[in-house]
C-alpha positions as CSV (number, residue, x, y, z in Angstrom):
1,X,27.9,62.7,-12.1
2,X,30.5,63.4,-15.3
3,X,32.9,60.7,-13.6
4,X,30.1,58.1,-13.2
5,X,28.9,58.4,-17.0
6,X,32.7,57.8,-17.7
7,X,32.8,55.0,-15.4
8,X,29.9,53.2,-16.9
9,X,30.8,53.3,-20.7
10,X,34.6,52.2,-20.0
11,X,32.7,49.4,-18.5
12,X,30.3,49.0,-20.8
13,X,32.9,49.4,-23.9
14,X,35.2,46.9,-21.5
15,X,32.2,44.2,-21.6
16,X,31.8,44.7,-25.6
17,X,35.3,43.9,-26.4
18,X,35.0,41.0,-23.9
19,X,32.7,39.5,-26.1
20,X,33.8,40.4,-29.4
21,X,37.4,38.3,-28.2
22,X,35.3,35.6,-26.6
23,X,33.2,35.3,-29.7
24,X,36.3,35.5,-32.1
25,X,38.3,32.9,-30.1
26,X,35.2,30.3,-29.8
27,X,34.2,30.8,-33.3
28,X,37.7,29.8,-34.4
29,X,37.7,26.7,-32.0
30,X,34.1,25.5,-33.1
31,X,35.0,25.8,-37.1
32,X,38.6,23.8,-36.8
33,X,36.2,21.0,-35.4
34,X,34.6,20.1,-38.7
35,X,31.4,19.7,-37.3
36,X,28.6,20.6,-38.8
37,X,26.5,23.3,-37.6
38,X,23.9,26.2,-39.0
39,X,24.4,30.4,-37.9
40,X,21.8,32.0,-36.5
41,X,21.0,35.3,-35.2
42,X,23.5,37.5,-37.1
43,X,26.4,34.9,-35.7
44,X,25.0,35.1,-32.0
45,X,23.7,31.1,-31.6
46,X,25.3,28.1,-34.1
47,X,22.6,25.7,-34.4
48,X,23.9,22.0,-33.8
49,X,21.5,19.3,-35.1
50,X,23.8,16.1,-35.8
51,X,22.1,12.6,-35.8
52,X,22.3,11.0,-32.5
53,X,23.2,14.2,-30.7
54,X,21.4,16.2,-28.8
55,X,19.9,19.6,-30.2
56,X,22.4,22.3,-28.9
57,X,22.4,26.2,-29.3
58,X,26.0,27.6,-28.6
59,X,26.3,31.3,-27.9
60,X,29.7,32.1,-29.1
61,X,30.0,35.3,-27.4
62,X,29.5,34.0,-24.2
63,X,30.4,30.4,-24.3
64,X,27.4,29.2,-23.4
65,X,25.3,26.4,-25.2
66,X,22.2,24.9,-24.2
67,X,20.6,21.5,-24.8
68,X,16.9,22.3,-26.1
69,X,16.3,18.8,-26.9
70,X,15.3,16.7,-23.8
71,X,16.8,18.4,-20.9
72,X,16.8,22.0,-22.1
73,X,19.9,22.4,-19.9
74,X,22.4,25.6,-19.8
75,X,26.0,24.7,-19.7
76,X,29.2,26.7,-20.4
77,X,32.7,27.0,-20.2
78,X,33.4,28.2,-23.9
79,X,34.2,26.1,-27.1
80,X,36.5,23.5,-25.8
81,X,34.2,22.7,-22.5
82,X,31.7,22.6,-25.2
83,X,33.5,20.2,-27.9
84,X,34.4,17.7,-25.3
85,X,30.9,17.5,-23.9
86,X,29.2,17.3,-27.3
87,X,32.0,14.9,-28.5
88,X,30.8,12.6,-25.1
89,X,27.2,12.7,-26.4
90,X,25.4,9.5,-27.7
91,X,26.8,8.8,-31.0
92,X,30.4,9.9,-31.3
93,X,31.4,12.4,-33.6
């Protein structure tokens, strides 16, 4: 049972840096855009509310964002996925 415990935190640690890199890296990509957005959550969802644009919540950890406006969509694909598709929204940036 010892081995399995083991197991299952290396994973678990494993999955924890994942996201901390992830996070890091889409964080990074999203500020050298210049567009504007609001942290939420302790840095978990930035808030996108531009005019003309739809209403997105990006997940940076996961790289993840979701249209809550009209279609309350899922998407992801991380930061650049997500700056090309918000860049293609009505109203260029």
């Amino acid at each position: 049972m010892g081995d399995q415990i083991e197991y299952f935190r290396a994973a678990r640690d494993h999955y924890r840096s994942e996201h901390a890199n992830n996070k890091a890296i889409n964080l990074a990509l999203i500020q050298q855009s210049g567009l504007k957005f609001r942290v939420t959550n302790n840095g978990e969802c930035l808030v996108f509310r531009g005019p003309g644009k739809p209403k997105v919540d990006f997940y940076p950890s996961s790289g993840r964002w979701r249209d809550v406006g009209t279609s309350k969509r899922n998407y992801r694909g991380g930061a650049e996925s997500f700056l090309t598709w918000y860049a293609s929204q009505k109203g260029s940036v």
